[in-house]
C-alpha positions in Angstrom: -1.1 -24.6 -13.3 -2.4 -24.6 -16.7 -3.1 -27.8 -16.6 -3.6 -30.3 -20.1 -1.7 -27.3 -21.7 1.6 -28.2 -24.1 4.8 -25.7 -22.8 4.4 -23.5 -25.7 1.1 -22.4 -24.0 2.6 -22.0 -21.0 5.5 -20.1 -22.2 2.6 -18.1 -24.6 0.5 -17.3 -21.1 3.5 -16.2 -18.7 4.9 -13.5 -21.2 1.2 -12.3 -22.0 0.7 -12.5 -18.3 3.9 -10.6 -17.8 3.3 -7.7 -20.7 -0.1 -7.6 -19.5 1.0 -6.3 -15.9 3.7 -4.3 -17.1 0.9 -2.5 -19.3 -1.6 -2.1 -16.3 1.3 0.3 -14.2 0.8 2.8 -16.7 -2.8 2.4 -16.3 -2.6 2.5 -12.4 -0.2 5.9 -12.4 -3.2 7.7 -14.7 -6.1 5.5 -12.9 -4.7 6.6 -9.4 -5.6 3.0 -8.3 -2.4 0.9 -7.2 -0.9 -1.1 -9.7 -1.2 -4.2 -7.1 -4.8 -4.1 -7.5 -4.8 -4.4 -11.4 -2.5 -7.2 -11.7 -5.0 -9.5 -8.9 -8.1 -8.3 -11.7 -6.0 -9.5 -14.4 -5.1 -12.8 -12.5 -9.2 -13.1 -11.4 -10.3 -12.2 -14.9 -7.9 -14.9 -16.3 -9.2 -17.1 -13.7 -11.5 -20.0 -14.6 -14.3 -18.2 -12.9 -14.1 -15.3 -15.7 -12.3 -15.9 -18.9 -11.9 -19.7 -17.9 -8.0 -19.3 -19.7 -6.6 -20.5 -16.7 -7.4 -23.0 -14.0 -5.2 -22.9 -10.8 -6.3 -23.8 -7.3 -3.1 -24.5 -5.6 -2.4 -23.1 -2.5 0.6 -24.5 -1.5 2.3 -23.5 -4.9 1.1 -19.7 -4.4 2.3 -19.9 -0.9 6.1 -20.8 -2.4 6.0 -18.3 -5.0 4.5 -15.3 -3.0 7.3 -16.2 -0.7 10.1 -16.3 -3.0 8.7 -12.8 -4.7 8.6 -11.4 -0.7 12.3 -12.4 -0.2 12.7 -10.4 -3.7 11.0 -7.2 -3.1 12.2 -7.3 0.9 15.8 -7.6 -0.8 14.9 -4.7 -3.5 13.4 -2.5 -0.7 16.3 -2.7 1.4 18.8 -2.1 -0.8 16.8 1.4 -1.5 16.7 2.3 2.2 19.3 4.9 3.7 20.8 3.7 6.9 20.6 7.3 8.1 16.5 7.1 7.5 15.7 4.2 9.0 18.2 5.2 12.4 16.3 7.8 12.8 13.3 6.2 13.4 14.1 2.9 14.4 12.0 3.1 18.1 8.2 4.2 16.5 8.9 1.7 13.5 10.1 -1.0 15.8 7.3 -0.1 18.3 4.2 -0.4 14.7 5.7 -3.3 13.7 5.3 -5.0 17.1 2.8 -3.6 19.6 0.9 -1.9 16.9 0.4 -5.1 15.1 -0.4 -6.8 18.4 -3.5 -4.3 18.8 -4.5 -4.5 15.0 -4.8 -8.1 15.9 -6.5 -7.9 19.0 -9.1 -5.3 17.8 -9.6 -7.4 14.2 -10.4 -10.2 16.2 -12.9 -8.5 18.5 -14.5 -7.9 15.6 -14.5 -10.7 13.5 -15.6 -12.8 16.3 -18.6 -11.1 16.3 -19.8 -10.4 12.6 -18.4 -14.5 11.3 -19.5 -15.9 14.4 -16.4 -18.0 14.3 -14.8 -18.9 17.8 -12.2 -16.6 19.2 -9.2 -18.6 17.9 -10.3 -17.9 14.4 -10.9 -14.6 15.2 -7.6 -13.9 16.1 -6.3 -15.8 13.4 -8.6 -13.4 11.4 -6.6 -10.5 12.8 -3.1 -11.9 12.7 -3.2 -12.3 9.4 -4.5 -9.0 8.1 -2.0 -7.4 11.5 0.4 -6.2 9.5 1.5 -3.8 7.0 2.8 -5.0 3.6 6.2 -4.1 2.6 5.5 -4.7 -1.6 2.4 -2.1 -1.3 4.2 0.4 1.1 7.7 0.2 -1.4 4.9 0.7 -4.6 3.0 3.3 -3.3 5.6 5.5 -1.8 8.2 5.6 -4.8 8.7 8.7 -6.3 6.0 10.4 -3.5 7.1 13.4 -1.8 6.2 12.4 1.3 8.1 13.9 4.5 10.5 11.5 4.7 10.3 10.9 8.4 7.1 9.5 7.6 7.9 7.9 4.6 11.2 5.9 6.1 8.7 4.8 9.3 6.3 3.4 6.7 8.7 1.6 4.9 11.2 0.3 8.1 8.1 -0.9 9.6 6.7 -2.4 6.9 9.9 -3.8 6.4 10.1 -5.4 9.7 6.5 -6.2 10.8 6.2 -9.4 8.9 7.9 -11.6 11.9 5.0 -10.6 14.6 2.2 -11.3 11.9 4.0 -15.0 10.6 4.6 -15.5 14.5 1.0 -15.1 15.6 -0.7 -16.1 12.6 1.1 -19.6 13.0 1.0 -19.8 16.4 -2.8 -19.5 16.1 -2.9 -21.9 13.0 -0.6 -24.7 16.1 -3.3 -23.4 18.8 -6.0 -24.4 16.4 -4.7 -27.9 15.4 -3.2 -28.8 18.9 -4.5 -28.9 22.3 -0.7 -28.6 24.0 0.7 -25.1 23.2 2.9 -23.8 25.7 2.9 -20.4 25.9 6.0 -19.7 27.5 7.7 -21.6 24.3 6.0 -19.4 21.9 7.0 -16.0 23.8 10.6 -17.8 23.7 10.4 -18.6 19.8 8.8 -15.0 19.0 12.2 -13.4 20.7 14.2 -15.9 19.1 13.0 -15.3 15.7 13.2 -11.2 16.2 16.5 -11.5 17.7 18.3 -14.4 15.4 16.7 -12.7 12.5 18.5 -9.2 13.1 21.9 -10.6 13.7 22.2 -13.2 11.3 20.8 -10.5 8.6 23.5 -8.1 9.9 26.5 -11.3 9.5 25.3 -12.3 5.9 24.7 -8.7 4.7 28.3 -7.6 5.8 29.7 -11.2 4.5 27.3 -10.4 0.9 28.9 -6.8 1.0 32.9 -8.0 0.9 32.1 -10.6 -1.1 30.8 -8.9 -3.8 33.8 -6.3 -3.6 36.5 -9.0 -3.4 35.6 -11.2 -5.9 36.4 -10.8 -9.4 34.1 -11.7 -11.5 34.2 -12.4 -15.5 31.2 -10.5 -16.7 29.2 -7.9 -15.1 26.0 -9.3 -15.2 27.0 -12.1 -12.7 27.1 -9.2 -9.5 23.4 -8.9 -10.0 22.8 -12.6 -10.1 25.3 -12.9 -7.0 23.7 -10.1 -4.3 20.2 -11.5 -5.5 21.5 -15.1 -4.3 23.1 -13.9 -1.0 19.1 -12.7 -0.4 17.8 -15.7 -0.9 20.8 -17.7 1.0 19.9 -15.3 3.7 16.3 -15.9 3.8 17.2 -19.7 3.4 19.3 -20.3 6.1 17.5 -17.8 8.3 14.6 -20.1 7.8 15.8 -23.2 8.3 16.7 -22.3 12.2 13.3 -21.0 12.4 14.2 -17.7 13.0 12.3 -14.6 10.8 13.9 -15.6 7.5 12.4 -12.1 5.7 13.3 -10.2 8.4 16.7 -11.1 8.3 16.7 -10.1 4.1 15.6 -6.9 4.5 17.8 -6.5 7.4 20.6 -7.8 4.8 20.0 -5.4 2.0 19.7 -2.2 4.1 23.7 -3.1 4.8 24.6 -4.1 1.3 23.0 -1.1 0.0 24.5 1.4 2.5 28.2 0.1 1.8 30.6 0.5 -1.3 29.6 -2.1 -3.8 30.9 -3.0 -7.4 28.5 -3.0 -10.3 26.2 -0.9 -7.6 24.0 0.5 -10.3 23.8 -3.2 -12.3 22.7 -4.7 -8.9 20.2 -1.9 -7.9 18.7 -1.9 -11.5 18.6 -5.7 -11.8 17.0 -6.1 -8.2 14.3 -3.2 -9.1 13.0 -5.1 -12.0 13.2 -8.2 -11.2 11.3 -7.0 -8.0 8.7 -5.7 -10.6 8.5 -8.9 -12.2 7.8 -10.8 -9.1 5.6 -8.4 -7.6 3.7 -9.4 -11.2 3.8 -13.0 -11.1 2.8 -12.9 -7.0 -0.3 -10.4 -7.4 -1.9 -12.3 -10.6 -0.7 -15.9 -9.3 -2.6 -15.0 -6.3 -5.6 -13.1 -7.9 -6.2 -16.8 -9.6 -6.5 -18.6 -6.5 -9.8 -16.2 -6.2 -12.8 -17.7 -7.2 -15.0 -14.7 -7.6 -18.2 -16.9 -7.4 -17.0 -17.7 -3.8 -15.9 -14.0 -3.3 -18.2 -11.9 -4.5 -21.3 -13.2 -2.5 -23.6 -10.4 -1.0 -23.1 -11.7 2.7 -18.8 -11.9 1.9 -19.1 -8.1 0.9 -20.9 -6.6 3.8 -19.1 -8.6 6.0 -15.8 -8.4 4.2 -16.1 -4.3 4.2 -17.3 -4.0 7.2 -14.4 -5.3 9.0 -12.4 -3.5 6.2 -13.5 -0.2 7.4 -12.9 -1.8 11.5 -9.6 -2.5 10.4 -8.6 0.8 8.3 -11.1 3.5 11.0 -10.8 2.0 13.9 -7.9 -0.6 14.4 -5.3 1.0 12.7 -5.6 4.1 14.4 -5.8 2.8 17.7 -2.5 0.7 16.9 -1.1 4.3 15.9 -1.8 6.4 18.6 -1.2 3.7 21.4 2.0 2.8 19.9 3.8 5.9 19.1 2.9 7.6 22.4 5.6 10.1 23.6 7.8 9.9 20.2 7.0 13.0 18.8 4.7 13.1 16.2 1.9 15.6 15.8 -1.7 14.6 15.4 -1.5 15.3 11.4 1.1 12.9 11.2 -0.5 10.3 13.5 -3.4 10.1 11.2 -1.3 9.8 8.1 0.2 6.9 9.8 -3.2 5.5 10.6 -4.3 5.9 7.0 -1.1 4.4 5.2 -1.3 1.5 7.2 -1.5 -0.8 3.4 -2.6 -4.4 3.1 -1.3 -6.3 0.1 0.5 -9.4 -0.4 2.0 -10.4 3.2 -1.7 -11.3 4.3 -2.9 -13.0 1.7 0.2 -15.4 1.5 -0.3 -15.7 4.8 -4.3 -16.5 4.4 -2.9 -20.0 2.3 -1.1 -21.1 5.6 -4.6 -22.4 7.0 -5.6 -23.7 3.7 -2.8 -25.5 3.8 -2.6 -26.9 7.2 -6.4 -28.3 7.0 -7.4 -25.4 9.3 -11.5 -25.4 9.6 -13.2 -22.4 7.6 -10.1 -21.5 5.9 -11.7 -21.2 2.5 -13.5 -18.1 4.1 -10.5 -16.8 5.9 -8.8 -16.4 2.4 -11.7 -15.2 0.8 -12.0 -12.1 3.8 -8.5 -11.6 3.7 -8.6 -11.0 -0.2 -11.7 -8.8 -0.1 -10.0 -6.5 3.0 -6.7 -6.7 1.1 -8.9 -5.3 -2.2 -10.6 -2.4 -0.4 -7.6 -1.5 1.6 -5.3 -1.2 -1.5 -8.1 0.7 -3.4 -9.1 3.1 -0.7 -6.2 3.8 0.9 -3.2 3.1 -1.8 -5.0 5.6 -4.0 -5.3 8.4 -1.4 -2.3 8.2 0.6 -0.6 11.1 -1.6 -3.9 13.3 -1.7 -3.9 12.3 2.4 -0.3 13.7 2.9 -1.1 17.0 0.4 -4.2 17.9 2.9 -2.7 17.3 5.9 0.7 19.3 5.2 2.9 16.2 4.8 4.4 16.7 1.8 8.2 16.7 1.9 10.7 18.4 -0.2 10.8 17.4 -4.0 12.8 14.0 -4.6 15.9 14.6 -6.1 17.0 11.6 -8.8 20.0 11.4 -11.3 18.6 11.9 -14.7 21.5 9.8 -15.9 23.8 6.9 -14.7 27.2 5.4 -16.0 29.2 3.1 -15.2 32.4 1.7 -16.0 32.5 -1.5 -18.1 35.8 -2.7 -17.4 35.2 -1.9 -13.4 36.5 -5.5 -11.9 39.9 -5.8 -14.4 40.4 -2.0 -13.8 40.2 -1.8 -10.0 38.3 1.2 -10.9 34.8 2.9 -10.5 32.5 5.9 -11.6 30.6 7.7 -9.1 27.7 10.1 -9.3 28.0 13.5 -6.8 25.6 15.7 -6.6 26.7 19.0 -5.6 25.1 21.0 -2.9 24.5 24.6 -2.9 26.4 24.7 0.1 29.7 22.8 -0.9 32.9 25.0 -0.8 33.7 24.0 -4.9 30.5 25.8 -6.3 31.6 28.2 -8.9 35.5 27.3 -8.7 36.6 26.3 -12.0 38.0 22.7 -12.3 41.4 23.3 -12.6 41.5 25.5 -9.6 39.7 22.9 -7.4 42.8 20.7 -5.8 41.0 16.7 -5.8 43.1 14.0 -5.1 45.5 12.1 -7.2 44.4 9.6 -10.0 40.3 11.5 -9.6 39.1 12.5 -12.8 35.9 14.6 -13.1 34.0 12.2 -16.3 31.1 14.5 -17.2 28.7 17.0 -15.8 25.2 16.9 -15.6 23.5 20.4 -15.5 19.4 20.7 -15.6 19.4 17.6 -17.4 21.8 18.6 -20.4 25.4 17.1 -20.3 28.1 19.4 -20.0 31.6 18.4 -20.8 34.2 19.7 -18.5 37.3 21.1 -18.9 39.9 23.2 -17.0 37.7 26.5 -17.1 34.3 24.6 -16.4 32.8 26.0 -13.2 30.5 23.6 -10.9 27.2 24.6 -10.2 24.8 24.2 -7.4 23.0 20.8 -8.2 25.1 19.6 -10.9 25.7 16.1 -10.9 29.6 14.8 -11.5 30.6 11.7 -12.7 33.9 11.3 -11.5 36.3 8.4 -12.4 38.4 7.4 -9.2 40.4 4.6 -8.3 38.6 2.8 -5.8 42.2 2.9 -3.3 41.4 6.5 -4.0 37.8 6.7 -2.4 38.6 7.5 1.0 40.6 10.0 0.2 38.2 11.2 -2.3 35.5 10.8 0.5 37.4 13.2 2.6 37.6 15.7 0.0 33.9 15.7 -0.8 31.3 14.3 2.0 31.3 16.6 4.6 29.2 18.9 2.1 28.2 16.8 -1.0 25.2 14.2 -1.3 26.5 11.3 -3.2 23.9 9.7 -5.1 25.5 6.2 -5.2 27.3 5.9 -2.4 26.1 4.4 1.1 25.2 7.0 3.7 25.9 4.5 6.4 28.2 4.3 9.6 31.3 4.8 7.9 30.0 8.4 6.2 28.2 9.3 9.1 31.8 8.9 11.0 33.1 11.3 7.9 30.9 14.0 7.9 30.7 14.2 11.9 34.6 14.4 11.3 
């Protein structure tokens, strides 16, 4: 990349690169157009085809870092997800991220054969690729929507575990296209191997990640970050390497790390947020210069580029929908919604450098169709998908956050943590003043957050329904503390996974 330039350009062009995507988000919140789609213009505008600033045609190197920023934002996503979400609608997310891609890919492919004239291989290929729905537009899109959540959470588990079926196919297509001797039966056999190896081994090394972030005792705080961030990427590694679905296995990874008791928990959930941000940065421009608009924006590429966009959003999508979720009770509004969120973004067009990079025959134009349906999807759909849910009656309650967050410096010396609680208006301690409300031993109640204004307790405070409390326990203290509170309180930072669940039903 960059090449003949010295490394203070280089060092010059990534931070402008980076503070000029960091500037386009607030552009994209006011534009309505997903941020996504801005950072790929910057990247093509950059490109040597525009601006001629930078020249990069390297596919294999934009294949390793969209990659690496997947495995990031997988992590990040995961760690986000409730474990009481995603449970509840494991069998319709399962059932999208596998038959439903299958059907995208078969319909895609249907109709790519017939408007590229390529042979049915490609076609498929076509499909497999563009299968899927991506996990870095879904986690953009929906943050801080309102969207019922049962929706929301089957958007973002399937998201979250789709990308095996569309890497499966696409490079099983990419090995039927380059070899005459394809077994079958082996590539049914490696498909359930990489689903099933890729679950377990994500559920081993996110429990492992979990207790070893807990157990040791690190000298500064800013090494816990650092240290879940390389468990995802030892995860994805190793995963990999036995050829099982190395990003499934992440995301799988951070949705048990992030329902569990961690230290540093709001250090590693901040860290992992941006540095998600800055990959998602790096991944959407790096790619945006592999575009040569020249080759892209052809007349002939954009009528047939957007009509198989509107194939894939009006048609395949919604077939893959309604055959796929058959029986598992959602209503026709919510169907649709399904149908319409149904993103494209940077799974397929990392995946559209695999036949670039193999040699494949008509790859160039593969990439360039993937790009241009990636483009209109994220453009027409990302920018609707919260007006879609409004119309439709989908809008959930309003998503409480904490306007605040501490935590406790000395946390790994002083065996010690902070929580955030936020009190329900149905907990048996509203308007019971603080010295009257009998918590456990060694608990002390830090500060009070009350419509956004901090409140400093003391003996005669009363708690209010919706207050937030930071309370300062020691952490051989949190089960007990647990028992005191969780059957009626939400805690903000604490994981709502099987051990909770076993409290509250208790």
């Amino acid at each position: 990349m960059l090449e003949n330039f010295e490394i203070d350009y280089f060092i010059f062009f990534t931070a402008f690169l980076l503070i000029m995507g960091v500037i386009t988000t607030k552009f994209s919140s006011k534009l309505g157009v997903p941020a996504l789609v801005l950072f790929m213009g910057v990247g093509m505008i950059m490109g040597s085809d525009v601006l001629g600033l930078i020249y990069f045609d390297n596919p294999k190197l934009a294949q390793l870092i969209g990659i690496l920023a997947l495995v990031v934002i997988l992590f990040e996503g995961g760690l986000q997800t409730k474990w009481s979400s995603v449970k509840s609608v494991a069998t319709p997310s399962l059932s999208l991220a596998t038959l439903g891609v299958l059907i995208t890919t078969i319909v895609v492919a249907i109709a790519a054969k017939l408007i590229f004239n390529v042979s049915w291989l490609e076609g498929f290929l076509f499909g497999a690729i563009v299968g899927s729905t991506d996990a870095a537009a879904i986690f953009a899109v929906l943050k801080g929507q309102n969207i019922n959540e049962r929706l929301s959470s089957t958007l973002e588990a399937e998201s979250g575990t789709n990308d095996p079926m569309a890497v499966f196919l696409t490079l099983s297509l990419i090995e039927m296209l380059s070899s005459d001797t394809t077994s079958y039966l082996m590539l049914i056999g490696s498909f359930v191997w990489q689903m099933a190896v890729g679950l377990g081994l994500g559920y081993i090394l996110g429990r492992f990640a979990s207790y070893a972030i807990n157990k040791i005792n690190l000298d500064s705080s800013g090494l816990y970050p650092i240290f879940a961030l390389a468990f995802s990427l030892l995860t994805y590694s190793l995963t990999d390497l036995i050829n099982a679905s190395g990003l499934l296995a992440v995301y799988i990874a951070a949705i048990v790390i992030g329902n569990r008791d961690l230290t540093y928990r709001h250090s590693i959930f901040r860290f992992n947020e941006g540095f998600a941000w800055m990959m998602q940065i790096l991944m959407f421009i790096i790619l945006g210069l592999l575009v040569f608009p020249s080759q892209f924006l052809s007349i002939e590429l954009i009528f047939k580029g957007l009509l198989l966009s509107i194939i894939l959003i009006f048609i395949a999508r919604p077939v893959a929908v309604f055959l796929s979720t058959i029986k598992m009770k959602f209503s026709i509004n919510e169907k649709i919604f399904l149908s319409w969120a149904g993103l494209k973004g940077a799974v397929p067009i990392v995946l559209a450098t695999f036949p670039m990079t193999m040699g494949i025959e008509n790859s160039q134009l593969i990439f360039n169709v993937v790009f241009f349906v990636v483009l209109t999807s994220a453009l027409i759909q990302g920018s609707t998908i919260s007006i879609f849910a409004e119309k439709l009656g989908l809008n959930g309650p309003k998503k409480t956050e904490a306007p605040h967050t501490l935590e406790l410096v000395s946390i790994g010396k002083a065996n010690a943590e902070i929580i955030e609680v936020e009190v329900n208006a149905q907990e048996h301690i509203i308007n019971q003043p603080l010295k009257d409300i009998e918590f456990p031993k060694e608990v002390l109640i830090n500060a009070i957050i009350r419509n956004g204004l901090l409140v400093t307790p003391h003996g005669d405070t009363k708690i209010k329904s919706g207050d937030i409390l930071y309370i300062l326990v020691s952490k051989k203290k949190m089960n007990e503390l647990k028992q005191f509170l969780t059957r009626k309180t939400t805690f903000l930072n604490d994981s709502e996974g099987l051990e909770q669940e076993q409290a509250t039903n208790d």
